[in-house]
Each structure stands twice: as C-alpha cells, then as structure tokens.
Z-matrix of the N, CA and C atoms (Angstrom, degrees):
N
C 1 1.443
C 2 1.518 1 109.41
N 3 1.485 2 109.88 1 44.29
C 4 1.595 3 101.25 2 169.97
C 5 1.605 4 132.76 3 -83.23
N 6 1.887 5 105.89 4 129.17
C 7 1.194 6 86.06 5 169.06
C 8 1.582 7 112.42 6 -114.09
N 9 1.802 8 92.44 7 166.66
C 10 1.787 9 97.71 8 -155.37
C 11 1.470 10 104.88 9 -120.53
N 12 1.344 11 122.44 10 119.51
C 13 1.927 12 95.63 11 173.75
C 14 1.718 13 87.61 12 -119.01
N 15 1.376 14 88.90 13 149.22
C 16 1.511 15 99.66 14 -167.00
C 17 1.797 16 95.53 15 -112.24
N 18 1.110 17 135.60 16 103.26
C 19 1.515 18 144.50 17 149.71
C 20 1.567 19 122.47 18 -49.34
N 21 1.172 20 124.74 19 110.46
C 22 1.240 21 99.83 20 178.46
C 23 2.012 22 83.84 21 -156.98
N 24 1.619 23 115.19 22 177.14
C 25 1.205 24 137.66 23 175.30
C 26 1.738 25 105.07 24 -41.43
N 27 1.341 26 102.67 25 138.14
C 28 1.606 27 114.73 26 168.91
C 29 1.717 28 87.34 27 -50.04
N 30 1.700 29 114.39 28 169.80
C 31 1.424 30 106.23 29 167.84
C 32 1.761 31 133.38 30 54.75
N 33 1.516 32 105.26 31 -20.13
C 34 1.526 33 86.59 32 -168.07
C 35 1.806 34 126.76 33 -93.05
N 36 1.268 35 86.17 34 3.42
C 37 1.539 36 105.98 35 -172.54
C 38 1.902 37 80.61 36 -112.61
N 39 1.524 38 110.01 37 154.87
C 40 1.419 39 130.37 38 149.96
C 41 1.830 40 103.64 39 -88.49
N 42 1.672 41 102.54 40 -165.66
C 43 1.193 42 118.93 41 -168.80
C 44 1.885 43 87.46 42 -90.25
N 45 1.123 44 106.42 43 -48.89
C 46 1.785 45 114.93 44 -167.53
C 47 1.490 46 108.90 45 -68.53
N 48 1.914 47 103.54 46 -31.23
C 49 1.475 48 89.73 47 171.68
C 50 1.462 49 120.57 48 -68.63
N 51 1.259 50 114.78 49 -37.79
C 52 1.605 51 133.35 50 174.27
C 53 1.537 52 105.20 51 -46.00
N 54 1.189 53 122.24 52 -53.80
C 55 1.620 54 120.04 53 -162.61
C 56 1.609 55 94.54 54 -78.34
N 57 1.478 56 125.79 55 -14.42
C 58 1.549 57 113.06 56 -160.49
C 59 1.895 58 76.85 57 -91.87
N 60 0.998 59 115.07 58 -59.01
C 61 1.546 60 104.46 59 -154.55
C 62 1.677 61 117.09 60 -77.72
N 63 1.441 62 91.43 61 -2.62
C 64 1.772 63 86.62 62 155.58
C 65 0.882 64 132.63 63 -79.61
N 66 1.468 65 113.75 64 -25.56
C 67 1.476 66 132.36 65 177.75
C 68 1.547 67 127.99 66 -87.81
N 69 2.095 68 105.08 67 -16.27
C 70 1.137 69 104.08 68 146.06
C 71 1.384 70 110.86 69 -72.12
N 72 1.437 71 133.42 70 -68.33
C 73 1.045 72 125.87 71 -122.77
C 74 2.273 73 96.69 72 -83.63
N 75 1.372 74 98.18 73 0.23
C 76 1.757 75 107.76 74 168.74
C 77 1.443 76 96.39 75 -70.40
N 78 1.431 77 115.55 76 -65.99
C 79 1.801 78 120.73 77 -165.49
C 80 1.728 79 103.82 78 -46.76
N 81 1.266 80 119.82 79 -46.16
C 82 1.010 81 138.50 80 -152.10
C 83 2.045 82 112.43 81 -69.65
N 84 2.030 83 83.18 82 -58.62
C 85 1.609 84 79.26 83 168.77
C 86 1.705 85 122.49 84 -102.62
N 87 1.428 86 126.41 85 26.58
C 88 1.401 87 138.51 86 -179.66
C 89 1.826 88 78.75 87 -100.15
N 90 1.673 89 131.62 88 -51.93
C 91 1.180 90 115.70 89 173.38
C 92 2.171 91 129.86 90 -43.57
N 93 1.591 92 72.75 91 -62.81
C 94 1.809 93 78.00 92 172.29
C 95 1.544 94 127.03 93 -76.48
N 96 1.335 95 130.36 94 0.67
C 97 1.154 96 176.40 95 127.26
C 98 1.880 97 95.72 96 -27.94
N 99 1.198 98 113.15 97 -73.16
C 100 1.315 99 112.18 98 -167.90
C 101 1.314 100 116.84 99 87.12
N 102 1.762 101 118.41 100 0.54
C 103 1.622 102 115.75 101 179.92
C 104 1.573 103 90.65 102 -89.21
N 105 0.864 104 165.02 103 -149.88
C 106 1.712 105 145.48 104 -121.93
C 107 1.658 106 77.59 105 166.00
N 108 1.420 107 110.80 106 155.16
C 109 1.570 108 120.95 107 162.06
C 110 1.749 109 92.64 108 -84.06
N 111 1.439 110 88.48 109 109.25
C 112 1.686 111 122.29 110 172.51
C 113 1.253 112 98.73 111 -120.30
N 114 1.579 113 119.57 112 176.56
C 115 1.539 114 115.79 113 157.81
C 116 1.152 115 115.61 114 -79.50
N 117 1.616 116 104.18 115 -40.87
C 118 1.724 117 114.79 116 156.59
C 119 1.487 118 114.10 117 -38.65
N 120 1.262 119 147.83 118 -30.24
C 121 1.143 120 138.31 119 -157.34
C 122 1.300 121 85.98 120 -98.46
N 123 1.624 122 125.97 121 -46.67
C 124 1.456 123 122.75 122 -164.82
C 125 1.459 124 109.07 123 -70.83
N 126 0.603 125 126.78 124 -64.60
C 127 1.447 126 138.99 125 165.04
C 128 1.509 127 115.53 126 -17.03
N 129 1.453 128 113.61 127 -42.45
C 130 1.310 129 113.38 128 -174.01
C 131 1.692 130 100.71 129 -104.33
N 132 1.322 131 117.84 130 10.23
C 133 1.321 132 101.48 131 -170.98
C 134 1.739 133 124.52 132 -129.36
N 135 0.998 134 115.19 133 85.10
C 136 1.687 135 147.34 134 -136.81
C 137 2.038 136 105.96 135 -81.98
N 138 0.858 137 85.57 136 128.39
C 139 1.673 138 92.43 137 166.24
C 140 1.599 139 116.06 138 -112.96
N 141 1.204 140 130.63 139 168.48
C 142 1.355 141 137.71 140 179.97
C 143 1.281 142 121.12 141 -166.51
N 144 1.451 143 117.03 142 121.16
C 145 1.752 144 126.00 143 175.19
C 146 1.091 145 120.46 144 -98.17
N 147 1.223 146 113.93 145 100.22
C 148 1.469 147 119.47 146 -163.64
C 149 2.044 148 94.13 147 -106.88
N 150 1.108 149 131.72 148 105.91
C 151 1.270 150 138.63 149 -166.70
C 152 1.732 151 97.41 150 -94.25
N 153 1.322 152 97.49 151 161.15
C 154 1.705 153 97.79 152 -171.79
C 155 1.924 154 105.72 153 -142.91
N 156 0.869 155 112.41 154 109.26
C 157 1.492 156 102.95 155 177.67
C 158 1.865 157 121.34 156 -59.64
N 159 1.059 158 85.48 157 142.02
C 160 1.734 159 111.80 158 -169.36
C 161 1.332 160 105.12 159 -24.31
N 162 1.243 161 113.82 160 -65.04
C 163 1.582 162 126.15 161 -141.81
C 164 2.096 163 80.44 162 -102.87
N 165 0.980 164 116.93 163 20.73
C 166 1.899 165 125.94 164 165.77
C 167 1.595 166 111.25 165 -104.54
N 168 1.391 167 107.00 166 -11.25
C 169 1.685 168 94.13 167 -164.37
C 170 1.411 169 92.33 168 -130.98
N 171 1.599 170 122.89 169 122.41
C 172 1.124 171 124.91 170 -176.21
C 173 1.496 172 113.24 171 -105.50
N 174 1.297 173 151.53 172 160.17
C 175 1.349 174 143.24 173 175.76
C 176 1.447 175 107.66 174 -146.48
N 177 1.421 176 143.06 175 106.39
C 178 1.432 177 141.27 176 -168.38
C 179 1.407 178 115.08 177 81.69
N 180 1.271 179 114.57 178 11.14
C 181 1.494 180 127.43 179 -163.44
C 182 1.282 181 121.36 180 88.39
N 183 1.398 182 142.85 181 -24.37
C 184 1.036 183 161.79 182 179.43
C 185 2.008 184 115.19 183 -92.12
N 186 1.254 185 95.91 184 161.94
C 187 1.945 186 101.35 185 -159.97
C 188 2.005 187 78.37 186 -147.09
N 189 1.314 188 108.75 187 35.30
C 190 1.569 189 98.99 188 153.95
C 191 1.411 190 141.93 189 -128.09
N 192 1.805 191 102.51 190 18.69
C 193 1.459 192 114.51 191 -179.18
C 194 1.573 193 108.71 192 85.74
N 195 1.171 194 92.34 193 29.90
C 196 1.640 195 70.67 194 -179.36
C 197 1.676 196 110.77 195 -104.74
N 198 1.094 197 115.98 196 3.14
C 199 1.755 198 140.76 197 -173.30
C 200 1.013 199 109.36 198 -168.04
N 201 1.482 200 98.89 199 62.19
C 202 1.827 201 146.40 200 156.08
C 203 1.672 202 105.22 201 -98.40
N 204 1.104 203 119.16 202 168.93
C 205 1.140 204 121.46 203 172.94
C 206 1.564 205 94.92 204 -142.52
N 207 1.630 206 114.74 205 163.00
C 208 1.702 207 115.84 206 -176.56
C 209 1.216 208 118.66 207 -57.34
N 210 1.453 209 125.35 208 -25.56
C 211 1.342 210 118.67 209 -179.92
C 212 1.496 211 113.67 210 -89.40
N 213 1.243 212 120.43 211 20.38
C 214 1.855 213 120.42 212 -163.61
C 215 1.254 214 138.31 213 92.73
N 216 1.204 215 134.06 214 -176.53
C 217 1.536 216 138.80 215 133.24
C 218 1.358 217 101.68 216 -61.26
N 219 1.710 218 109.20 217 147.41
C 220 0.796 219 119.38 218 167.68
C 221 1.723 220 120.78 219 -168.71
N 222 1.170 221 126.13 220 109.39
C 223 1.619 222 136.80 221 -158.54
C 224 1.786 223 102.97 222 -92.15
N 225 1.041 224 152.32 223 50.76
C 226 1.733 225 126.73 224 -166.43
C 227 1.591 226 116.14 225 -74.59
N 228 1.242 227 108.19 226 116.49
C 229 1.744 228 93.45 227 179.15
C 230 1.774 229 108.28 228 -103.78
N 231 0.694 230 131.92 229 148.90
C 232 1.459 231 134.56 230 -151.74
C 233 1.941 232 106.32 231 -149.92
N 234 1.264 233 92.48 232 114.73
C 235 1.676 234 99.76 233 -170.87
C 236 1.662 235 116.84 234 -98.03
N 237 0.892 236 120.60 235 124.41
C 238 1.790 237 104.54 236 175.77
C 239 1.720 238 106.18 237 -152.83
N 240 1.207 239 110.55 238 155.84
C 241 1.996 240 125.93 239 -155.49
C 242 1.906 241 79.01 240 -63.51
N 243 1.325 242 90.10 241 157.28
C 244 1.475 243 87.89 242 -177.87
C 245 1.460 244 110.02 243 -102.25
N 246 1.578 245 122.34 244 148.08
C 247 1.305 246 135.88 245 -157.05
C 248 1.866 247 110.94 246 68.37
N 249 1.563 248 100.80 247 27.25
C 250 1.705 249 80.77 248 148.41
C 251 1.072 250 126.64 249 -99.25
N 252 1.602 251 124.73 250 -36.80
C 253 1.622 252 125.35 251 -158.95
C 254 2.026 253 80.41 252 -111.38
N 255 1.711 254 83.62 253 125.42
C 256 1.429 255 96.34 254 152.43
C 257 2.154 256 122.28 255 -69.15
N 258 1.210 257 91.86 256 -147.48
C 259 1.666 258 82.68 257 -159.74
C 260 1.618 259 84.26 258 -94.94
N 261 1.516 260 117.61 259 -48.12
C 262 1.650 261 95.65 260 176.92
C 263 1.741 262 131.90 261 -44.99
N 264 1.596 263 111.36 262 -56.55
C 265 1.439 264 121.66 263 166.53
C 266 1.702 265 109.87 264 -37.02
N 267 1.357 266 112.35 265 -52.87
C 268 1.596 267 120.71 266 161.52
C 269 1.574 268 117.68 267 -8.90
N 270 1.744 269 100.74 268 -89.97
C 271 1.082 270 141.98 269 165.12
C 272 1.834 271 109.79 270 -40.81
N 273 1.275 272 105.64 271 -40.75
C 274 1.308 273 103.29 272 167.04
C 275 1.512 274 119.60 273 -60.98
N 276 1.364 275 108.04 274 -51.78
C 277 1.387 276 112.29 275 -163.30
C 278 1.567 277 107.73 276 -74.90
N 279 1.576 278 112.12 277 -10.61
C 280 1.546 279 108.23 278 -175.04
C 281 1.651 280 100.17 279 -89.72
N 282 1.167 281 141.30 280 1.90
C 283 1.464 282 147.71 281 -152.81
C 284 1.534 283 98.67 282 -127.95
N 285 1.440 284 113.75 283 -47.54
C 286 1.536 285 106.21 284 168.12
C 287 1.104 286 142.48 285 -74.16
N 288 1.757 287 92.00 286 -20.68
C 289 1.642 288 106.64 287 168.34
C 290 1.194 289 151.22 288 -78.39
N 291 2.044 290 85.41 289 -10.75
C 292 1.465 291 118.12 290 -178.10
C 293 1.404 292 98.10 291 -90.11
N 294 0.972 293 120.75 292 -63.24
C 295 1.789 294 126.23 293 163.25
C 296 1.136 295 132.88 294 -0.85
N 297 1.868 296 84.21 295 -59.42
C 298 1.837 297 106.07 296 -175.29
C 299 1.655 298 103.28 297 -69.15
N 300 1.309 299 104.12 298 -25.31
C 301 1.773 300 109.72 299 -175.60
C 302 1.252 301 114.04 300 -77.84
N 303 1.486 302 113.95 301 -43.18
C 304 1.416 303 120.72 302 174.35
C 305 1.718 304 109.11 303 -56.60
N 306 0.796 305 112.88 304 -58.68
C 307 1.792 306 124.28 305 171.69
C 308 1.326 307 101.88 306 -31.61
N 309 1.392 308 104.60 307 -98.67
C 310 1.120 309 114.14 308 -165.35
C 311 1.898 310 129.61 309 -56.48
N 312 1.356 311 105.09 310 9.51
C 313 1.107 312 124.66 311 153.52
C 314 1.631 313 134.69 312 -116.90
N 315 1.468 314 99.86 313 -4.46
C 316 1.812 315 101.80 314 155.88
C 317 1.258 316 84.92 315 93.54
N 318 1.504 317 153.86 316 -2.56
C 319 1.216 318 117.39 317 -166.57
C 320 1.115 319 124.22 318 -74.98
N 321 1.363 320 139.16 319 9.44
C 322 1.377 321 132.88 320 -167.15
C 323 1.455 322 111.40 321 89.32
N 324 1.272 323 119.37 322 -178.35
C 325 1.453 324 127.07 323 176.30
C 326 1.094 325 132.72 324 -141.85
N 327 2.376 326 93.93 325 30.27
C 328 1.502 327 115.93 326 166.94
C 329 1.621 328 108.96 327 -46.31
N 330 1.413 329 131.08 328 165.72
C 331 1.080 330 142.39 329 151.16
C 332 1.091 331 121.29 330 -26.24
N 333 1.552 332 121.87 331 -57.57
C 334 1.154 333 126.55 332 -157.30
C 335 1.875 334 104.97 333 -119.27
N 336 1.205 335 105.58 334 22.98
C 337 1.514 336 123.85 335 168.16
C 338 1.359 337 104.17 336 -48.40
N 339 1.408 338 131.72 337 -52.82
C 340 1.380 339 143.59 338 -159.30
C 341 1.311 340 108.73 339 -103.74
N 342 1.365 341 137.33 340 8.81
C 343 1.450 342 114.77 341 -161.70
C 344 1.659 343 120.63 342 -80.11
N 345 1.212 344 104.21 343 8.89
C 346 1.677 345 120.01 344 -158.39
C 347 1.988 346 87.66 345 -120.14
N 348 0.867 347 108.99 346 -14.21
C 349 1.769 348 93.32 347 -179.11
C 350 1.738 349 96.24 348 -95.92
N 351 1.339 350 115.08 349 125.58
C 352 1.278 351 134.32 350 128.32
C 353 1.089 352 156.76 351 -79.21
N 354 1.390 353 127.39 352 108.16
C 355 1.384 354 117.84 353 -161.71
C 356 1.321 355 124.14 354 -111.15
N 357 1.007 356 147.33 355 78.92
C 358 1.823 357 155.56 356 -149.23
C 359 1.492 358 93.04 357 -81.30
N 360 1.431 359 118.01 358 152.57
C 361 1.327 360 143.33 359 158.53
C 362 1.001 361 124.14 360 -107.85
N 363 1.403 362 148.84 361 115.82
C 364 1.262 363 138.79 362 -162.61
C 365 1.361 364 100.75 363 -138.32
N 366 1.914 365 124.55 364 135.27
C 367 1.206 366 118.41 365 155.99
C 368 1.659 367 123.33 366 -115.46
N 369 1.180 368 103.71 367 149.13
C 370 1.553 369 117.82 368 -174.25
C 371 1.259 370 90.55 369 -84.98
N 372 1.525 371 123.80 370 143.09
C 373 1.321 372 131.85 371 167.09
C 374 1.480 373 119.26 372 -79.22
N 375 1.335 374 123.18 373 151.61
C 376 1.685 375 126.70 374 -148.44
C 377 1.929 376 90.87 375 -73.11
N 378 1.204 377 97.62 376 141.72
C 379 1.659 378 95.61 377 -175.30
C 380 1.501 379 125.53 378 124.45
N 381 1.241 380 89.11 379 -61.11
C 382 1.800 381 127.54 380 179.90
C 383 1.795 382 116.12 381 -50.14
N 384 1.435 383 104.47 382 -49.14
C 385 1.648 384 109.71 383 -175.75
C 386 1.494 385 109.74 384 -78.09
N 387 1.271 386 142.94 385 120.82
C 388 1.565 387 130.98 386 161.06
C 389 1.766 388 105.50 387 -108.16
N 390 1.427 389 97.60 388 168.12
C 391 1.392 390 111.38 389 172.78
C 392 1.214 391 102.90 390 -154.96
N 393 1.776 392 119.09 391 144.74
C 394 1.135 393 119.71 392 -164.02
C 395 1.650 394 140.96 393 43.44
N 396 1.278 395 108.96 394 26.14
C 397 1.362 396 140.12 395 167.23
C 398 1.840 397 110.18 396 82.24
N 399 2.065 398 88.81 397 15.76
C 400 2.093 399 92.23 398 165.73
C 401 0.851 400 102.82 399 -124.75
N 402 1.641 401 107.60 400 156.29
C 403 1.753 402 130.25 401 -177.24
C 404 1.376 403 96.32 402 -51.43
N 405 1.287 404 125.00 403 130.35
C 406 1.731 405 105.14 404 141.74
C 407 1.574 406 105.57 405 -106.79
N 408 1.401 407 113.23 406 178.16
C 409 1.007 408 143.49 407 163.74
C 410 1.781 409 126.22 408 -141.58
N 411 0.983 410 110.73 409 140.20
C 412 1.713 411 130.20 410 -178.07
C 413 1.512 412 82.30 411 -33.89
N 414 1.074 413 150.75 412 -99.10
C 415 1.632 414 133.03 413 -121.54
C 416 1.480 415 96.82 414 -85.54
N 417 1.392 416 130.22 415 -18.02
C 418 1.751 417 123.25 416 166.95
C 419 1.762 418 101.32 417 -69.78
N 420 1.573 419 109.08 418 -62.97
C 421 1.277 420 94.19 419 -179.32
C 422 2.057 421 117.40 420 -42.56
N 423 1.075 422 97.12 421 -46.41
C 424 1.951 423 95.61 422 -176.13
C 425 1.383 424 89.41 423 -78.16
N 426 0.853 425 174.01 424 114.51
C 427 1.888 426 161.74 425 -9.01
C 428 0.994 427 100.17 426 -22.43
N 429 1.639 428 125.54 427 -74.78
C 430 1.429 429 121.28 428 -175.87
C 431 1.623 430 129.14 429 -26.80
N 432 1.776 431 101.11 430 -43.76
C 433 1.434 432 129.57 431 -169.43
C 434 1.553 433 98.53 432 -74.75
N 435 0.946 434 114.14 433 -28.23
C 436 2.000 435 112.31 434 179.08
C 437 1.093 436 97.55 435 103.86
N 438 1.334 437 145.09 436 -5.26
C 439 2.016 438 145.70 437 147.26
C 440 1.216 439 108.53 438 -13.30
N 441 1.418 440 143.35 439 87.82
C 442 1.409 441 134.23 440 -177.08
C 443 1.407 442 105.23 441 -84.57
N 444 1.726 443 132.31 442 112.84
C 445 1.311 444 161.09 443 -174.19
C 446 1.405 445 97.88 444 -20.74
N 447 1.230 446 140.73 445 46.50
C 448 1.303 447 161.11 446 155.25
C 449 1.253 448 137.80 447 -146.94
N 450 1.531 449 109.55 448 -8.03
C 451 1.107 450 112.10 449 173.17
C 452 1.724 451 129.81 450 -66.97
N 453 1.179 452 109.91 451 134.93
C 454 1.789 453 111.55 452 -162.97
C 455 1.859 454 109.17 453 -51.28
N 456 1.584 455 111.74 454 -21.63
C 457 1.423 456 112.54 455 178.90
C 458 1.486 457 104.81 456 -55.91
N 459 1.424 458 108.76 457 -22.58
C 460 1.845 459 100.33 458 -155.55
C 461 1.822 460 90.51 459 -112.45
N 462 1.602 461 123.20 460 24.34
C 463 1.528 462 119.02 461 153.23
C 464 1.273 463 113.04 462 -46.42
N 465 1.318 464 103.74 463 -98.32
C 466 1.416 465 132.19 464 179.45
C 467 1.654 466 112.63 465 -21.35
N 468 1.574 467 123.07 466 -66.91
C 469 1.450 468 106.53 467 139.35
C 470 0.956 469 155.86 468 32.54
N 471 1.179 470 116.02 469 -108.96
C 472 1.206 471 155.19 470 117.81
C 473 1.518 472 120.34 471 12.39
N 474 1.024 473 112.52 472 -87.56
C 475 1.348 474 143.05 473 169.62
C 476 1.883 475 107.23 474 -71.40
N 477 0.978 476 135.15 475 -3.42
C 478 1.511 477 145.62 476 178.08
C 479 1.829 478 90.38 477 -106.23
N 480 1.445 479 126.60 478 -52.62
C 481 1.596 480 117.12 479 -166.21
C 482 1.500 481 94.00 480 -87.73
N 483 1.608 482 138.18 481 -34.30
C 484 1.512 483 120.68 482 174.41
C 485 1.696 484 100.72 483 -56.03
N 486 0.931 485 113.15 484 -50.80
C 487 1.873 486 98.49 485 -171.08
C 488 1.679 487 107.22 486 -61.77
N 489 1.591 488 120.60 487 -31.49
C 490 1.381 489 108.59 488 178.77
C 491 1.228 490 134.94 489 -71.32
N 492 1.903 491 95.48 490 -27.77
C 493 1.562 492 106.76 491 165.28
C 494 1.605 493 110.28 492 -66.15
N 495 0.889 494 123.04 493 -40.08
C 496 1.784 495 127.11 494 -177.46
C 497 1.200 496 99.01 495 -46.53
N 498 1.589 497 130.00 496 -62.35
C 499 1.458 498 139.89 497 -145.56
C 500 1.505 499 91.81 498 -82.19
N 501 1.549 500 129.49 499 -46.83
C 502 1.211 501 117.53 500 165.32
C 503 1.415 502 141.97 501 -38.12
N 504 1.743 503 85.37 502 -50.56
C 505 1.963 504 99.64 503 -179.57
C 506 1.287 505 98.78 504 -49.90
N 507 1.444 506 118.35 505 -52.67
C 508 1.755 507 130.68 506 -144.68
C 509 1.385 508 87.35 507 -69.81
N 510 0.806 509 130.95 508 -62.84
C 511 2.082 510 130.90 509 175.96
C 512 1.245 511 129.58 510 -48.05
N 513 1.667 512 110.59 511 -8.76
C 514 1.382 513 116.92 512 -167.37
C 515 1.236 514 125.03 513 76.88
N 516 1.481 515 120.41 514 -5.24
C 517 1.559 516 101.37 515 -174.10
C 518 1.621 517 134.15 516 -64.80
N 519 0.985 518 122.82 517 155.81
C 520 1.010 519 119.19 518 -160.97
C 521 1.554 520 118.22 519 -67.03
N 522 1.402 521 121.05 520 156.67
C 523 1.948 522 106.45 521 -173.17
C 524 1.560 523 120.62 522 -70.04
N 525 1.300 524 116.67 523 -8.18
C 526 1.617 525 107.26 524 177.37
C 527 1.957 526 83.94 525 -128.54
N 528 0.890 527 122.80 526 99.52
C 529 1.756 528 148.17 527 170.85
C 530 1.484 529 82.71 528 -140.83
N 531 1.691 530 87.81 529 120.94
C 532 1.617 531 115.81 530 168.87
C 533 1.506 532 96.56 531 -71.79
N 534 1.603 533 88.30 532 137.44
C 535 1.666 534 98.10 533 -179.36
C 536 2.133 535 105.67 534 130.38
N 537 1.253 536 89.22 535 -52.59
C 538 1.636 537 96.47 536 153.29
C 539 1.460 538 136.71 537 -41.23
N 540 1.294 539 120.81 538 110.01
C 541 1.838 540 112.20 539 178.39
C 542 1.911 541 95.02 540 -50.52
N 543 1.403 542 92.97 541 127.97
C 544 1.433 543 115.53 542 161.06
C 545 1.569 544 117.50 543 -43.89
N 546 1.331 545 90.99 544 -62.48
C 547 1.818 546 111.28 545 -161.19
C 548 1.807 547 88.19 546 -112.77
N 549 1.714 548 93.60 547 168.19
C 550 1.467 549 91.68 548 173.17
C 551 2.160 550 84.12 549 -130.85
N 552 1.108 551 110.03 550 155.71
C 553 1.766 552 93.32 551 175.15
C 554 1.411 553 85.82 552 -134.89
C-alpha cells in the first residue's frame, strides 16, 4: 500500500514520461511491498506529481543547474504502514526508485547520472492511515490483500510489533498508545 509523490521541475517530465514511471515505480514497490499485483494492491497503491517551478527549487544555494545531475531534480517521498519493509527492502526501494528515474529519463548510467534524485522512506504509524472513513492497519490491510496469516511478507512484522509491544509494556505505556499493531493476524 505505497504511497508515492514524486517532486520534480515544472516541465521536466512529459505526460508519457509520467504514466511510464508510475507504472514502474507501482510494479516496483507492490514488488518490495510483498502485496502481489492484485487489484487490491492497485487500488491501494497511489502515485503523485507534484511539479515545482524552477526558480522554487534551490540546490547548493543556487536555482541554476549547476548541481543538477543528467537525470534532473528529483524529490520521491514514499509512504508505507510502519514495520513492513525491513532496512534491506528499504534500501531496495531507494535503488529501484532511482533507476526507475534514471530510465525513464534517458540519463545514462554514468555514476553520477542520479546524484540529484532523492528518495525518502517514510512510515505512518499503525492506526494513523484510514480509507473510506476506517482505520486500517498493516495486518487488516494484508488480510484484505489475500496474505494468509503465514505468509513470510508478514515475518518481519510480526516480529518488528512483538519487540514494540515489549518496549512499551516495560515503559508502562498505556494499551491503546498509537504506535501499537491494531490487529494481530
């Protein structure tokens, strides 16, 4: 269920580049994601072009290309329930996403083709995301997805909210403190 807003230059993307790299960068994190191309997966899994005018985006202090790199500016912020992607999947998604940018903008696959794309990972804490005016949470959303309560996507998980509940108990916090897996599946 990732969502993605992609920042980049007024102008520097077309309409065709836009539709190609949404559709990589969907394949890409429904892969590292572990929700499967479902409709359910599609459905929940969002892109966004958020364009920025020229003389708005500064880099070295300066808004004149001069610490640009060949493939552009480029900002990706990338949302996902927190405790799904360990630190490798992480690392994955920041390497594929840069990729998908480099590609789909021709720059080549000099070294320093990419040095201007950033890609942040960010997680929402379990609770926090709704759709259709209900809470979800990571193990309802993966039920929803057809994940049958064994599947290896929902290890890590799993094993990421037993250690958070521990660290909680030991602190006292209270039993519904946002931050807690909702559901257990």
């Amino acid at each position: 269920m990732p969502m993605v807003t992609v920042e980049h230059l007024a102008g520097q993307l077309s309409a065709p580049q836009k539709a190609e790299l949404a559709e990589e960068l969907t394949q890409i994190l429904l892969e590292i994601e572990g929700g499967g191309d479902t409709p359910f997966g599609r459905a929940s899994s969002w892109v966004r072009f958020r364009e920025v005018e020229q003389g708005d985006w500064f880099v070295g202090g300066t808004n004149d290309g001069t610490h640009v790199s060949a493939s552009g500016l480029f900002l990706v912020e990338i949302y996902v329930p927190e405790g799904l992607l360990d630190q490798d999947r992480i690392s994955q998604a920041h390497r594929a996403t840069t990729d998908a940018i480099v590609h789909v903008t021709n720059a080549g696959n000099a070294p320093a083709a990419s040095t201007s794309v950033w890609v942040q990972v960010f997680e929402w804490p379990d609770g926090r995301m709704g759709a259709g005016g209900n809470t979800s949470s990571l193990f309802r959303i993966a039920k929803r997805a057809g994940h049958p309560a064994e599947h290896p996507v929902l290890e890590f998980p799993r094993a990421y909210f037993a250690a958070k509940d521990r660290h909680y108990e030991a602190a006292g916090f209270p039993e519904k403190t946002s931050g807690r897996a909702l559901d257990r599946y």
